[in-house]
Phi, psi and omega in degrees: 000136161318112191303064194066032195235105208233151173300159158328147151265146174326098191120346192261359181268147229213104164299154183250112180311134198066012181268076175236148187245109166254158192239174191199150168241102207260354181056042159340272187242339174193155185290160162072062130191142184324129180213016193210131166222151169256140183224135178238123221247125147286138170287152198087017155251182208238149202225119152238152182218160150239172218211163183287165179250016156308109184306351179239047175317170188251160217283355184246347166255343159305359241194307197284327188325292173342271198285349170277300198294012193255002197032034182303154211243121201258155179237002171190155175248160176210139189241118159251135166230191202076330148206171189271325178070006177287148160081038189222023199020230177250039128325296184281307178338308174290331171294335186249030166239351181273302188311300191294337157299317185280321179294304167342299173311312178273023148278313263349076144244197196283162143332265179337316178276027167234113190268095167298150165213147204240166139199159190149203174265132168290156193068347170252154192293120197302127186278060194291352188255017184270307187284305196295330191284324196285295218299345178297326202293307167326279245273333188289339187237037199290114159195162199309314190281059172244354185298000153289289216296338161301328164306326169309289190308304174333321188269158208244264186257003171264165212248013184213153117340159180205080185230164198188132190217153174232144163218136190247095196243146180204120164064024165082003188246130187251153190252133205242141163228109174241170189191175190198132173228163180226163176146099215217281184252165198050093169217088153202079150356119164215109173077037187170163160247173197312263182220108170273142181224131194224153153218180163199170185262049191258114203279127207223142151299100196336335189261301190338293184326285196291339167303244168008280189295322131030269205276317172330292185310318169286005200236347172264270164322299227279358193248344190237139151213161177280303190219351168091323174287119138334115192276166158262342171249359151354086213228103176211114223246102167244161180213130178259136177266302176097008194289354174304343217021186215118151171310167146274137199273159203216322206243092204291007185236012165296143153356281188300347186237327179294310178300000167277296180327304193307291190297359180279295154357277213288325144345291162337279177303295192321296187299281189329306172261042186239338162283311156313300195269030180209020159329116158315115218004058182257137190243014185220146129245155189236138196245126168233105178281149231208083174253185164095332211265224197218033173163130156327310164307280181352298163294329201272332164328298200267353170296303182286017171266307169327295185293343205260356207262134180298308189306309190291007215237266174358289164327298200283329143351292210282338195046042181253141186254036174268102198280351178296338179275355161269336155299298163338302161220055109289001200270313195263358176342306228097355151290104182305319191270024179319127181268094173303339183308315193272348192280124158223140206254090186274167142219133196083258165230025175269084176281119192277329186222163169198156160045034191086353180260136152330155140288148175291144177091344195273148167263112169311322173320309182292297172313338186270297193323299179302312170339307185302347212272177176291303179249159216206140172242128135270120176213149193215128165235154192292326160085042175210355167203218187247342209276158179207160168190193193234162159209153171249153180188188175219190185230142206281109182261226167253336167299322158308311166320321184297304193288321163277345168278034191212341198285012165238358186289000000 
């Protein structure tokens, strides 16, 4: 079960004007459940995306590359799960340019202005006449207010929807942002997420768009993992519509562009920790803070040492307090010149370590307590600069095994 993490209620995702969305139950990879969605884009709007750095990246983001960096002006997305279209050279190239032609026709647009996305098992061949017999079922059922059930089409092994809207008014313009991830095992993101979609009607200049998305990604995805694996499909997709009308924002230190920033932000974290807590069979999420250090990479260093370690996963599984393994790794983080003398280890409000040491005063007993709670802070400070930052993350239960070693059955 999913760590205090419930689907969107009804009504709470905010459609984003010009924005529609339809789902198909296309019988990808298995029958009776949503798998195939379409997003149809008003023109002129403007789409940045960043993408996973896994080198076997998969034929739809090599595909998605292409066409932002060709500045093509894109007018529809088409999302398949069940399979990845990863590992297939250009066999899946030619599948995911076969997909994105055929829905192209029945828009009418361009090829080039349709951005494919895949998620599923790797290596195998994408079921392009399967996706295709689905798309009339998209397109008859295209609208704004679809973003729950899309959020639906989307998922692989998670176990909930994952959607979230902010709205925002500045200077009299009010901006709506809503967005839906998927995204449960292989989750540690780098410059992306398993596959995310944020969009808003907020009319945003395209190098803005992408500063912005950017700036979002590290402080959300870029922030959360599960299991430590790089997806091969790492996909995470803003779209501005403009449709709030209005100047277009240009200047990321204007009013109208911080207050967006936020709500695009805080949109972001929700969905990045709606992945942690919906963890393939994780039964804690854990917040790991991070001070002290002499730089953000650092902290985010000795976080993701933390979050990616089996043992210390295990532990909080165990509701067990063998804090040496989190002291282990911060020790192998990579900071070479680390003073353990300056390292203090709380867990919750519990201070566990100081100075190379226990803390005076701890009790194993106060660390067990916390251990049990659902949710969990971990924080460490380095005791050597100013800088901090966060990583989220859960803990590796008998289910994780369970579900990948069963995940192709």
């Amino acid at each position: 079960m999913p760590v205090h993490l419930s689907p969107p209620a009804p009504g709470s995702l905010k459609p984003v004007a010009g924005v529609r969305l339809g789902v198909a139950e296309a019988h990808v990879r298995k029958p009776n459940r949503k798998d195939l969605l379409v997003v149809e884009l008003p023109a002129g709007a403007r789409v940045a995306g960043v993408f996973t750095q896994n080198r076997f990246c998969a034929a739809p983001v090599q595909v998605c590359r292409e066409r932002l960096g060709a500045g093509t002006p894109i007018r529809a997305l088409v999302v398949n799960t069940g399979n990845a279209n990863a590992g297939t050279g250009e066999d899946g190239l030619a599948r995911a340019r076969a997909v994105c032609t055929a829905l192209a026709e029945r828009l009418g647009c361009a090829p080039e202005q349709v951005l494919p996305f895949s998620t599923g098992v790797i290596m195998e061949p994408l079921p392009v006449e399967r996706i295709v017999a689905g798309l009339p079922t998209c397109i008859a059922a295209l609208r704004e207010d679809a973003w729950g059930v899309a959020a639906e089409a989307i998922m692989t092994t998670d176990t909930v929807p994952k959607g979230t809207s902010r709205q925002v008014e500045v200077d009299g313009r009010r901006f709506t942002v809503t967005g839906i991830a998927k995204g449960s095992g292989m989750i540690h993101p780098n410059m992306a997420t398993m596959l995310g979609f944020v969009a808003t009607d907020a009319p945003v200049a395209q190098p803005l768009l992408q500063r912005l998305l950017k700036a979002v990604t590290d402080d959300s995805f870029n922030r959360v993992t599960v299991d430590g694996d790089t997806s091969t499909n790492d996909s995470f997709i803003l779209v501005a519509t403009g449709a709030a009308g209005g100047d277009e924002l240009v200047d990321a230190d204007a009013p109208a562009a911080v207050a967006l920033q936020r709500a695009l932000r805080e949109v972001a974290v929700e969905l990045a920790q709606a992945l942690a807590r919906d963890g393939e069979g994780a039964t804690k999420f854990i917040t790991i803070e991070v001070s002290g250090g002499r730089d953000r990479a650092e902290c985010v260093r000795v976080g993701k040492a933390i979050a990616h370690s089996p043992l210390v996963k295990t532990a909080f599984f165990a509701s067990d307090p063998n804090l040496g393994r989190l002291l282990a790794a911060i020790g192998y983080a990579g900071i070479d010149d680390l003073d353990v003398g300056t390292v203090r280890l709380w867990l919750g409000e519990v201070l566990v370590s100081a100075f190379g040491g226990p803390a005076a005063g701890y009790v194993e007993a106060d660390a067990a307590r916390v251990m049990r709670e659902a949710e969990i802070t971990v924080r460490v400070d380095l005791g050597r600069g100013t800088a901090t930052d966060t990583v989220w993350t859960c803990d590796f239960s008998y289910d994780y095994v369970k579900i990948n070693a069963e995940y192709r059955s």
